[in-house]
C-alpha positions as CSV (number, residue, x, y, z in Angstrom):
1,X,62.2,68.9,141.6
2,X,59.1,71.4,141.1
3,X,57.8,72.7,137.8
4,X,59.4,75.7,137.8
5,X,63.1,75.1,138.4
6,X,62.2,71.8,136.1
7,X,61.3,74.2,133.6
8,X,63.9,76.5,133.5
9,X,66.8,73.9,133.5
10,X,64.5,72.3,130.1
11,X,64.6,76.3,128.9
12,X,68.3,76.7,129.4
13,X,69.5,73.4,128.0
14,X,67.2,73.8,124.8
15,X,68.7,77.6,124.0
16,X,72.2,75.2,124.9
17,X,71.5,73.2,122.2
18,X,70.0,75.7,119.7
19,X,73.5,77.8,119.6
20,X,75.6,77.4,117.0
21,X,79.1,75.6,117.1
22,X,82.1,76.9,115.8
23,X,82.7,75.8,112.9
24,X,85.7,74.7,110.5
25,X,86.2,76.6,107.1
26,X,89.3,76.9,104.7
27,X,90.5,79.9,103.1
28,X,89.3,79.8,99.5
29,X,92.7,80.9,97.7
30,X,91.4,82.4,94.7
31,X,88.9,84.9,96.2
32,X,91.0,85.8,98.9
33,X,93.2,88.4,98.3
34,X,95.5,91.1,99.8
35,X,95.7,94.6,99.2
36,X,97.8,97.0,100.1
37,X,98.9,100.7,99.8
38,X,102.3,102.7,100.7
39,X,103.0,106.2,100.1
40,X,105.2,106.4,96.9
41,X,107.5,109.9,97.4
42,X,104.6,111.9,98.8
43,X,103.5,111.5,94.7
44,X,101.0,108.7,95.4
45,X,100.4,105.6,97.0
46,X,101.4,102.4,95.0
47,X,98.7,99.9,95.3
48,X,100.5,95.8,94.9
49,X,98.0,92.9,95.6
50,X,99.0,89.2,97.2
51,X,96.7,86.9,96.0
52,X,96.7,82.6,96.4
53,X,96.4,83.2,100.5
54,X,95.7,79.4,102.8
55,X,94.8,79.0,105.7
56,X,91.9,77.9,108.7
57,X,89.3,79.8,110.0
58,X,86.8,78.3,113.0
59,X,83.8,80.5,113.3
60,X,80.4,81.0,115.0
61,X,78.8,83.7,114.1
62,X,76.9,84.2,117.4
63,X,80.2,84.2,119.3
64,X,83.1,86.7,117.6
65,X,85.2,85.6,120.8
66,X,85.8,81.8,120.3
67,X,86.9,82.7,116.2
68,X,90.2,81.7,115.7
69,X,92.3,82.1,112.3
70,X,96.0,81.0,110.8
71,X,96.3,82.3,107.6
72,X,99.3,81.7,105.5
73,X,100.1,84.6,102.6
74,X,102.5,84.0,99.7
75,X,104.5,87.0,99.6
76,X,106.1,85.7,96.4
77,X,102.9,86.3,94.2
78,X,103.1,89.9,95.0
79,X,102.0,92.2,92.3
80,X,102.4,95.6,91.8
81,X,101.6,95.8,88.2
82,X,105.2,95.7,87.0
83,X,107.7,93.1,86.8
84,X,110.6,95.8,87.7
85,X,108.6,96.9,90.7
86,X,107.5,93.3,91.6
87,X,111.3,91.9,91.7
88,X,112.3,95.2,93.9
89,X,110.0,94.7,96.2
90,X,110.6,90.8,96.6
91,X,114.6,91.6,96.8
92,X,116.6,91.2,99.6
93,X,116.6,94.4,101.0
94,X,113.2,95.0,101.1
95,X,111.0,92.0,101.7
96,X,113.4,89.2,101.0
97,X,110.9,87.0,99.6
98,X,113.4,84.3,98.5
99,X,114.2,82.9,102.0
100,X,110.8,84.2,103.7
101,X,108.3,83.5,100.6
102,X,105.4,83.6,102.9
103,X,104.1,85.6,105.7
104,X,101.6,84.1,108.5
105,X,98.9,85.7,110.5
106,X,97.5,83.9,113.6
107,X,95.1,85.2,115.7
108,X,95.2,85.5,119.5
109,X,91.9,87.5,120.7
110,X,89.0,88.3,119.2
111,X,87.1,91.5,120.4
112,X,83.6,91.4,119.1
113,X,82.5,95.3,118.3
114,X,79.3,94.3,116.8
115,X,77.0,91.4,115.3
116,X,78.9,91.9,112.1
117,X,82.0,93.2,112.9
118,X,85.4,92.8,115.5
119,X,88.8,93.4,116.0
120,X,91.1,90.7,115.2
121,X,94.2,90.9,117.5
122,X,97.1,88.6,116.0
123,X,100.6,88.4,115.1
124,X,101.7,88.7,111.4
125,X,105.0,86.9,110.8
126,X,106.8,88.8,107.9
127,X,110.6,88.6,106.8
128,X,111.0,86.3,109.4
129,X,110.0,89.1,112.2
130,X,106.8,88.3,114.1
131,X,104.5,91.7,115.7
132,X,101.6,92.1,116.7
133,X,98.8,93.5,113.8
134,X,95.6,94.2,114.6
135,X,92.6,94.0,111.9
136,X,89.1,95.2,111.9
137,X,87.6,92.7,110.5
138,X,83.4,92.9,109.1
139,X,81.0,89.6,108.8
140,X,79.5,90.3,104.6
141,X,77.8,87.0,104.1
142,X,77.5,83.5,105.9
143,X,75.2,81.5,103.7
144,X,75.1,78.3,101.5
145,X,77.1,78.9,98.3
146,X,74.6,78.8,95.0
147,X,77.0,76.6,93.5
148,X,78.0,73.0,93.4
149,X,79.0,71.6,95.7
150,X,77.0,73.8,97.8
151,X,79.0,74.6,101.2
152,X,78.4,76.6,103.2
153,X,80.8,80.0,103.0
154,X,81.3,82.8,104.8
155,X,82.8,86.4,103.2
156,X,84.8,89.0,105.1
157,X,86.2,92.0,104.4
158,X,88.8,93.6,106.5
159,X,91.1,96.5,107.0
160,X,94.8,97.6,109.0
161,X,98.1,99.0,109.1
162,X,101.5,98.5,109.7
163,X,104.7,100.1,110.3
164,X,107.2,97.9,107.6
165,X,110.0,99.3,109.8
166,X,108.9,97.1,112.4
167,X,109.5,94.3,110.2
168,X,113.3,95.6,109.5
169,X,111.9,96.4,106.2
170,X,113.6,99.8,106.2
171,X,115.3,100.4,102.8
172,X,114.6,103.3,100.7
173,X,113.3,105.4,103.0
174,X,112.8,108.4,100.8
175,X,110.9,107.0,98.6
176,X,108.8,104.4,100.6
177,X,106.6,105.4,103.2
178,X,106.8,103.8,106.5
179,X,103.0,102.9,106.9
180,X,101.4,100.3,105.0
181,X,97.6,99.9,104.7
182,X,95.8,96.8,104.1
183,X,92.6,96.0,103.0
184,X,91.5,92.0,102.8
185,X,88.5,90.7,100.7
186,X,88.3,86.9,102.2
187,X,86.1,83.8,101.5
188,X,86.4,81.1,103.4
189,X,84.2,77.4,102.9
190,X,83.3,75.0,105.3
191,X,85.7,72.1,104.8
192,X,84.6,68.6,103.9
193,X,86.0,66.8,107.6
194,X,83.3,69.9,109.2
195,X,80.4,69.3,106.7
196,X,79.0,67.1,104.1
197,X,79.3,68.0,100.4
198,X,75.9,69.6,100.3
199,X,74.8,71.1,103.7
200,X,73.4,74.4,104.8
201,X,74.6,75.6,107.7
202,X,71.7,74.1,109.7
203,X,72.4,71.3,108.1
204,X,69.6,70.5,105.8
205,X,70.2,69.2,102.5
206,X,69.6,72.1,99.3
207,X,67.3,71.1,96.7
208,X,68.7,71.8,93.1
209,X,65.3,72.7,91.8
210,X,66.1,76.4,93.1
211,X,66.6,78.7,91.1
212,X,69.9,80.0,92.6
213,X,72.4,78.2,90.3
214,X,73.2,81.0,87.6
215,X,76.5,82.9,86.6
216,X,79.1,83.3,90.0
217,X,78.6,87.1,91.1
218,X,81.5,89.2,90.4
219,X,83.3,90.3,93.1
220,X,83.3,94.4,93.9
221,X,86.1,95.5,95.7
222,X,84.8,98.5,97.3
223,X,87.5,100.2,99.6
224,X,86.8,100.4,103.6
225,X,88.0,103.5,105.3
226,X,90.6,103.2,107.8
227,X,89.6,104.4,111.5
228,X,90.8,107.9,111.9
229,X,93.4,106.9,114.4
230,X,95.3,104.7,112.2
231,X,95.1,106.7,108.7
């Protein structure tokens, strides 16, 4: 073999082993949550949240397309900051949340629109009726977590919509609008069978000397617009 084709098969099996791998990461329940709007009588739009959301997410950040995600959401824990409203909307003839408690989103295809950003084509399993929902979905942070034990986490916000009629969720149609928008503020850490307890994401072991060990950060929710098309 000469030098040159010996050099760019060393080239090209180095950058090989330089790129990331996807990895594993769980869902992080309590800084995961669900938010959603509907149109309440032309009057307003009442705002409920779903929080407690499972689920697996494998990632590379230098490849959108290979991401794959099954998220499970517990329509029961709905809130829409009454108890009245809350047991409405988890009754029968609305979401039914007795014999479908939870929804699930799995993803199919991944369309990467950016380095930080794609659209998440799935289908979202609610009331026991399964469509096809579409999210577009933005990288915020993919970095070690500043407290113990230290994993490495990735945060994501993401917004869509969908038509609860498609859902057979069709009941009081006077009162609640047909379109439902979603906004999702997710964290998700790498999981223990992925990852040892303390591991960057290149894998290097963090020193607690830093200084990086204070107070968590509260978390800002800081509404995303909608695209045009789908407001």
């Amino acid at each position: 073999m000469s030098v040159l084709p010996a050099l760019a098969l060393a080239l090209a099996l180095s950058v090989g082993a330089a790129r990331a791998e996807p990895r594993t990461y769980a869902l992080d329940p309590v800084h995961t949550r669900v938010v959603f709007a509907v149109d309440h009588a032309g009057f307003s739009r009442a705002i409920g949240t779903v929080s407690g959301s499972t689920g697996t997410l494998v990632f590379d950040p230098q490849d959108w397309s290979a991401a794959r995600l099954h998220a499970e959401i517990p329509i029961a824990a709905i809130d829409l900051g009454d108890a009245r409203w809350n047991r409405a909307a988890l009754g029968r003839n609305l979401l039914d949340a007795e014999r479908h408690p939870v929804a699930v989103f799995a993803s199919e295809r991944v369309e990467p629109l950016a380095e930080d950003r794609a659209e998440v084509h799935g289908i979202l399993t609610l009331r026991g009726v399964s469509r096809p929902l579409t999210l577009t979905v933005r990288l915020n942070a993919l970095k070690r977590h500043p407290l113990p034990p230290f994993r490495s986490t990735a945060g994501f916000t993401a917004v869509g919509t969908l038509d609860r009629g498609d859902y057979g969720i069709d009941a009081w149609g006077s009162m609640i609008g047909r379109t439902v928008e979603l906004h999702i503020e997710a964290e998700a850490t790498r999981t223990r069978a992925d990852a040892g307890p303390m591991q960057d994401d290149d894998g290097a072991t963090p020193s607690r000397d830093r200084d990086d060990q204070g107070p968590q950060a509260t978390l800002r929710f800081r509404p995303q617009r909608l695209p045009e098309s789908a407001a």
